[in-house]
N, CA and C of each residue as an Amber inpcrd file, in Angstrom:
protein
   357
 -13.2260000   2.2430000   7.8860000 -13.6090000   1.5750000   6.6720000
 -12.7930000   0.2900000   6.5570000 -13.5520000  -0.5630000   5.8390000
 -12.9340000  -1.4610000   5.9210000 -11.8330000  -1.6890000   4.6910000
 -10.5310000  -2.3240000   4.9920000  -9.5740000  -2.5240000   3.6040000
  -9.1820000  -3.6510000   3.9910000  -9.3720000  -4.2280000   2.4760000
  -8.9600000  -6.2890000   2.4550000  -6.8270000  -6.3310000   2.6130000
  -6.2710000  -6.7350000   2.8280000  -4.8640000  -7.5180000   2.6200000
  -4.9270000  -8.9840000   2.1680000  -4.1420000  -9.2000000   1.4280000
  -3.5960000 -10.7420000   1.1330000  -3.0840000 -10.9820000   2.3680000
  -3.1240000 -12.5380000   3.1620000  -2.7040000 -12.9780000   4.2770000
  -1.4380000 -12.8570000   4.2600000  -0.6740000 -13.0570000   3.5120000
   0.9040000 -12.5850000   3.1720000   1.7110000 -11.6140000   4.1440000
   0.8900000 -10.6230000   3.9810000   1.1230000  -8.7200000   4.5440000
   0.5070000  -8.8810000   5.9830000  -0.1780000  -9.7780000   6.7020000
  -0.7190000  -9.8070000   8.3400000   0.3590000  -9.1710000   9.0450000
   1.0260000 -10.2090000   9.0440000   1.9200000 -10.1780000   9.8660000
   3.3800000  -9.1700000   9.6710000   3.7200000  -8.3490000   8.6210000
   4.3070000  -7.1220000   8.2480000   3.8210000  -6.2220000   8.6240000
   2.0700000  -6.0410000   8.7740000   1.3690000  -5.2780000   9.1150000
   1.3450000  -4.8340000  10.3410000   1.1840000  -5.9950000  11.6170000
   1.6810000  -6.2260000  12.5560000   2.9600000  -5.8040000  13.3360000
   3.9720000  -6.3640000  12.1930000   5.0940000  -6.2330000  13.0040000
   5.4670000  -3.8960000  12.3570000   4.7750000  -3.7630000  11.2480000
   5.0720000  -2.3530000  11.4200000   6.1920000  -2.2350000  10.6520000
   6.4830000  -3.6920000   9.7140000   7.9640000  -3.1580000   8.5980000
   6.3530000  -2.7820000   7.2120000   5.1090000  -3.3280000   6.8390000
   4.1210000  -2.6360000   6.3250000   3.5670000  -1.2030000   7.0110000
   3.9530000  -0.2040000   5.7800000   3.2240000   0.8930000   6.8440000
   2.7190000   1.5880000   5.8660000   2.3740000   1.4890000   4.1710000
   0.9560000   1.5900000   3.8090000   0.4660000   0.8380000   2.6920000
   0.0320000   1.1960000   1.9560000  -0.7000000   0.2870000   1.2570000
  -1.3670000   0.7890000  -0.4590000  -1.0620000   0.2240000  -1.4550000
  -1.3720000   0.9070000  -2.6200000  -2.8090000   0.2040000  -3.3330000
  -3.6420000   1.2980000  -3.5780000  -4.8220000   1.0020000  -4.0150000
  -5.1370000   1.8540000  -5.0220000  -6.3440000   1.6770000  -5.8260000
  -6.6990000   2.2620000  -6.7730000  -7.7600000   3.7640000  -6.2070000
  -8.5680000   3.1230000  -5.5110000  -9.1630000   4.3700000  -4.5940000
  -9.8910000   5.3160000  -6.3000000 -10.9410000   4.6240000  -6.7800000
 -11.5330000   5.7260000  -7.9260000 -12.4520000   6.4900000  -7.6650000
 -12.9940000   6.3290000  -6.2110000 -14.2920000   7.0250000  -5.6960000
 -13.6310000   7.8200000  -5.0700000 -12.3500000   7.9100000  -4.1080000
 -11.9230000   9.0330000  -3.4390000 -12.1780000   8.6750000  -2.3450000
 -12.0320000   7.5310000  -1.8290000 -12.7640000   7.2590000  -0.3430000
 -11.6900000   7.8490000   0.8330000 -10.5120000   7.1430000   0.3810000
  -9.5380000   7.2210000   1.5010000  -8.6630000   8.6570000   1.7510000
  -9.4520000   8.7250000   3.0210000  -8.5160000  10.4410000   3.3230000
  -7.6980000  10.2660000   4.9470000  -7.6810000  11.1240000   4.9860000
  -7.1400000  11.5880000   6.5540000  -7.8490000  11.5210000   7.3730000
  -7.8940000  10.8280000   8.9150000  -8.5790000  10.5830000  10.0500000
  -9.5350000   9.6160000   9.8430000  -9.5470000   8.4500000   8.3120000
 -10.3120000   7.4410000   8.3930000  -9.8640000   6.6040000   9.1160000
 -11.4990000   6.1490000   9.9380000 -10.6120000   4.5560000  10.9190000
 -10.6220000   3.3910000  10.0050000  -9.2110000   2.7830000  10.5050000
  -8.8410000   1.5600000   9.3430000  -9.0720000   0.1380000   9.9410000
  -9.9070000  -0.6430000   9.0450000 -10.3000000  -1.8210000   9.3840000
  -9.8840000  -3.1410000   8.8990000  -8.7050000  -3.4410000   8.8600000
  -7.6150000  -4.2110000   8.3500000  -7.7030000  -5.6120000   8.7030000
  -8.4140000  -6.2000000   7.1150000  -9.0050000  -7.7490000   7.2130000
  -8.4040000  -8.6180000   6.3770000  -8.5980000  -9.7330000   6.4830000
  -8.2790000 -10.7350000   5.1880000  -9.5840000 -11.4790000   4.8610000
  -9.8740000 -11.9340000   3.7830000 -11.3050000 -12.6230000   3.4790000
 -12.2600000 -11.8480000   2.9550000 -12.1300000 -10.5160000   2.6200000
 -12.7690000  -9.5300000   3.0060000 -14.3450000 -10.1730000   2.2660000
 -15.2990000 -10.2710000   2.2210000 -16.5860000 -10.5600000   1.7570000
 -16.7310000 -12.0620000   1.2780000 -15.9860000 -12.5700000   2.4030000
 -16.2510000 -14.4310000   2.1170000 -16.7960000 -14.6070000   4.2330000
 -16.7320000 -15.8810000   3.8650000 -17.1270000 -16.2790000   5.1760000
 -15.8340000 -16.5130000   6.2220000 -14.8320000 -16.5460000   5.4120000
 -13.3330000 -16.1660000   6.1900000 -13.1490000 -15.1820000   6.6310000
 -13.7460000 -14.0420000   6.4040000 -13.5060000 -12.9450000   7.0770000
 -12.8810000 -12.4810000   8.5040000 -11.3990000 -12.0420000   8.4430000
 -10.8040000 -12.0700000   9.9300000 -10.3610000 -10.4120000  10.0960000
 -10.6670000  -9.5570000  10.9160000 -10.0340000  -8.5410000  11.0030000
  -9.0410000  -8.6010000  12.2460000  -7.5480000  -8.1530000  11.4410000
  -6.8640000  -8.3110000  12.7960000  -6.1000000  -7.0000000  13.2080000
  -6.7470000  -5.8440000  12.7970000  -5.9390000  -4.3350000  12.7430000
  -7.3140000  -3.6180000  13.3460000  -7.9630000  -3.2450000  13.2840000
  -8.5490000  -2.4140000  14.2690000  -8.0320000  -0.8140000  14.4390000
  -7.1150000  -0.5720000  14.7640000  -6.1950000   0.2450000  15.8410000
  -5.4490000   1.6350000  15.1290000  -5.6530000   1.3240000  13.3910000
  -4.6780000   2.3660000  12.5990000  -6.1760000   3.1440000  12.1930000
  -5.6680000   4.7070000  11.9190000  -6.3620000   5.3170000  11.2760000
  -5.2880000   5.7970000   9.6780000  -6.2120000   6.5120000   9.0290000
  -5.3750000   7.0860000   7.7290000  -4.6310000   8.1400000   8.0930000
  -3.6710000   7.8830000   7.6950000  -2.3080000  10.0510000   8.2800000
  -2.5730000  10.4920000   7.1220000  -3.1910000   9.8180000   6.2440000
  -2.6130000  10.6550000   4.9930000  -2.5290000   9.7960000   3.2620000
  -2.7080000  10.7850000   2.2920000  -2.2550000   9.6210000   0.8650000
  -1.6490000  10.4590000   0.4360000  -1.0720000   9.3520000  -0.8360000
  -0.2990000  10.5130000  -1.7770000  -0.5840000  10.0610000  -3.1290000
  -0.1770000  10.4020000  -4.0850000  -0.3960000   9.9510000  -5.3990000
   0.5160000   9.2780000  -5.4370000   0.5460000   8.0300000  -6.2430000
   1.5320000   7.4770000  -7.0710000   0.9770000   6.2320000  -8.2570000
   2.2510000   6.7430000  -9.0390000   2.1240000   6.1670000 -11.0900000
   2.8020000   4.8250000 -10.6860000   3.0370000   4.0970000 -10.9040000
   3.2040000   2.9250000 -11.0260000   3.3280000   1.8240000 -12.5450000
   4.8150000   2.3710000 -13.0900000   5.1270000   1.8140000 -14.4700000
   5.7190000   0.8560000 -14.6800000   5.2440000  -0.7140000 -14.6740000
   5.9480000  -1.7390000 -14.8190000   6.5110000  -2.2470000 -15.9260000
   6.1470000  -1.3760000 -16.9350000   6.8410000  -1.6970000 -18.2320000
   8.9920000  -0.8040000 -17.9710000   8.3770000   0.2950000 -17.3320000
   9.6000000   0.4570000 -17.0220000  10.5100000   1.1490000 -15.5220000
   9.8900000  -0.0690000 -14.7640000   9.7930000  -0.3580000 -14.0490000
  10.5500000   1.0190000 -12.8150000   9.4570000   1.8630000 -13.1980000
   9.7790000   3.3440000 -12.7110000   8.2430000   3.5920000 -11.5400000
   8.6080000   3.8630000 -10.5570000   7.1340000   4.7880000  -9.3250000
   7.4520000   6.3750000  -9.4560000   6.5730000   7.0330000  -9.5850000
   6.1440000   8.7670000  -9.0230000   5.6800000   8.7430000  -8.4020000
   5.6310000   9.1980000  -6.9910000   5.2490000   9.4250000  -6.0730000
   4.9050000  11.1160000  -5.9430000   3.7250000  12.2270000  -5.8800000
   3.4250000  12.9720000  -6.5130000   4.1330000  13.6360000  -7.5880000
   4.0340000  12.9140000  -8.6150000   4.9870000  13.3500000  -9.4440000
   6.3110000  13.3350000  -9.9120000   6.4220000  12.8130000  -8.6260000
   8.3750000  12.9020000  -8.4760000   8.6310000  10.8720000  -8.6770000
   9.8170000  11.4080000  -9.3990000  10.2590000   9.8340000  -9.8760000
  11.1440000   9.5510000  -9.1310000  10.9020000   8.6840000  -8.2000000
  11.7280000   7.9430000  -7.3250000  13.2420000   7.3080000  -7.9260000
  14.2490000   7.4770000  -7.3240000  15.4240000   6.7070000  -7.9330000
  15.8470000   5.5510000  -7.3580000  16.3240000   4.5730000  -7.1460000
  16.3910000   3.5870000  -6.8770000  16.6690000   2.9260000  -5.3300000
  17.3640000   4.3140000  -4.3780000  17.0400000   3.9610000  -3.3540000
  15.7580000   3.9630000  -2.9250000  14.8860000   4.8650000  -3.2530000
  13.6050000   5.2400000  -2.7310000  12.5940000   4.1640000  -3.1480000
  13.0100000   3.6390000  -4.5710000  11.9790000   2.8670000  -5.1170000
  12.0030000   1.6910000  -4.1120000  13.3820000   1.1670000  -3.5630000
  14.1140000  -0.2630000  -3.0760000  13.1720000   0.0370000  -1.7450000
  13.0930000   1.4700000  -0.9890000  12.5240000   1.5430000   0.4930000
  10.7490000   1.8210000   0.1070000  10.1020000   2.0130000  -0.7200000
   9.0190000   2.0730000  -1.1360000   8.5270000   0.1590000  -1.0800000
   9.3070000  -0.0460000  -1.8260000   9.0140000  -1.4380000  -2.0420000
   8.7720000  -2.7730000  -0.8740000   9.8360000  -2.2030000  -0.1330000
   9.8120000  -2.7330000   1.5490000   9.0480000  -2.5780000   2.1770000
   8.6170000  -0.7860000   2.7020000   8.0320000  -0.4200000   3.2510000
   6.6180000  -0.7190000   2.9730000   6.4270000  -1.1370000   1.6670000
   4.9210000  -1.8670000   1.1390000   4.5560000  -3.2440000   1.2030000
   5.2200000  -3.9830000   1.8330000   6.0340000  -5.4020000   2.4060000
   6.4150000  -6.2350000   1.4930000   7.2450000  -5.7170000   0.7810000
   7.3120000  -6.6520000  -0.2580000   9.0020000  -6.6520000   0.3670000
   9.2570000  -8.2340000   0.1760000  10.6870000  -8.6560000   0.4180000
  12.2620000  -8.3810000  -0.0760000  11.3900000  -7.3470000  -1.4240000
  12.7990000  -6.7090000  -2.2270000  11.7150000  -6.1340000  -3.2950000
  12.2870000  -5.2920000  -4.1760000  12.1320000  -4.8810000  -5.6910000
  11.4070000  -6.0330000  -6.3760000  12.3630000  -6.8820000  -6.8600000
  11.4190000  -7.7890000  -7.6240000  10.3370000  -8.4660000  -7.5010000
  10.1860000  -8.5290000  -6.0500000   8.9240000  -9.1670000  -5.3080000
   7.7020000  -7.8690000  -6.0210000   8.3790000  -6.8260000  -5.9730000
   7.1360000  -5.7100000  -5.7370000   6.5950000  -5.8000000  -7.2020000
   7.8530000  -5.5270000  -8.0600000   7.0660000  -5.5390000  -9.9050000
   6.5810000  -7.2870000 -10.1360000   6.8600000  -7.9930000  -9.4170000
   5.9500000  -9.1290000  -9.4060000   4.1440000  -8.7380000  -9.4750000
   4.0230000  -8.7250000  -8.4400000   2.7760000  -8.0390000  -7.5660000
   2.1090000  -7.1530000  -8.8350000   3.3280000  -6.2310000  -9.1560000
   2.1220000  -4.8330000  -9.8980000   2.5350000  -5.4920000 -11.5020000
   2.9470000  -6.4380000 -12.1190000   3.8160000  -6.6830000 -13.3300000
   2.7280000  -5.9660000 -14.3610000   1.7030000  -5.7610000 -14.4700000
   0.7470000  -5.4960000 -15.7580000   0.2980000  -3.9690000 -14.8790000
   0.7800000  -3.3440000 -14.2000000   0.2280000  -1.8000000 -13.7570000
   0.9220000  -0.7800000 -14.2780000   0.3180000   0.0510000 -14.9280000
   0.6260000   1.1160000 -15.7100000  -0.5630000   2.3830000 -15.2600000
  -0.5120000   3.0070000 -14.1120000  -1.4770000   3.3230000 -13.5360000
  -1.4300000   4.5890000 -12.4340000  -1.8630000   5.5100000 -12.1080000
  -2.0380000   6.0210000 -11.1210000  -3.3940000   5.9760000 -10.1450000
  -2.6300000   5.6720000  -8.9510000  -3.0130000   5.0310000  -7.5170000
  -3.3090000   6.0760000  -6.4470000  -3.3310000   5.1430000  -5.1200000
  -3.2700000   6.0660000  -3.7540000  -2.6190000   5.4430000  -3.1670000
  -1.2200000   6.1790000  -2.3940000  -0.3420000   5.4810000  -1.3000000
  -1.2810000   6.0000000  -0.0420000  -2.1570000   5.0580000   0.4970000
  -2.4420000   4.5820000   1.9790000  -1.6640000   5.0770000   3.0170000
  -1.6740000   5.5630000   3.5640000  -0.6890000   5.9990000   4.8270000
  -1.1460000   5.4210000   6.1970000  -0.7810000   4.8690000   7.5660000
  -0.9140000   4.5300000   8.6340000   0.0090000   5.1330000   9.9570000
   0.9780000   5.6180000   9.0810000   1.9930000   6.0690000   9.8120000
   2.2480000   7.7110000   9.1590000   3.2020000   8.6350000   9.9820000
   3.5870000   9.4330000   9.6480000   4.4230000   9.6220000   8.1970000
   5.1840000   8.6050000   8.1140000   6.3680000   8.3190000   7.3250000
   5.6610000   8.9190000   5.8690000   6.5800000   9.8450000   4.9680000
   5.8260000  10.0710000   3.6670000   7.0990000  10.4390000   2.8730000
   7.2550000  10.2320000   1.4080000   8.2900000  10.2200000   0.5290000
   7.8820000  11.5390000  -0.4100000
């Protein structure tokens, strides 16, 4: 299936410090053993896919509270190391980069998986 990235994340994606990805997912699409089709442009005439090669390992739930600036990850409230390696591992350059990104999300999501790695 196909999933859009901001050009930003290519090359994190690439290099494998991105290893998943947070979406809203309200239909339930994304499960285990989907093949992942990792584009930028996604439904313009830019359209570039440069991932091919990952399938889904896996999701998990996660809340996402930028008012106070707290993640659950099934349930469980991350403490600040986890939030700091969540935040990375989602390619964002630090913490504040990340509540940048989500600043108005008050929400529960799907953590994307590509890799084994799970919190």
């Amino acid at each position: 299936m196909i999933i859009g990235f901001h050009p930003h994340f290519v090359q994190k994606i690439l290099a494998r410090t991105k290893i998943h990805t947070i979406r809203a997912d309200q239909n339930d699409r994304w499960h285990h053993g989907l093949k992942m089709h990792m584009a930028t442009g996604v439904r313009t005439k830019s359209y570039h896919c440069f991932n091919d090669k990952d399938v889904c390992t896996g999701t998990q739930r996660i809340r996402i509270d930028a008012r106070s600036h707290q993640i659950f990850v099934d349930d469980e409230i991350l403490n600040n190391d986890k939030t700091a390696l969540l935040t990375t591992n989602d390619g964002f350059d630090d913490p504040d980069d990340f509540w940048e990104w989500f600043r108005e999300t008050d929400e529960t999501m799907k953590l994307i998986h590509w890799t084994d790695f799970r919190y």
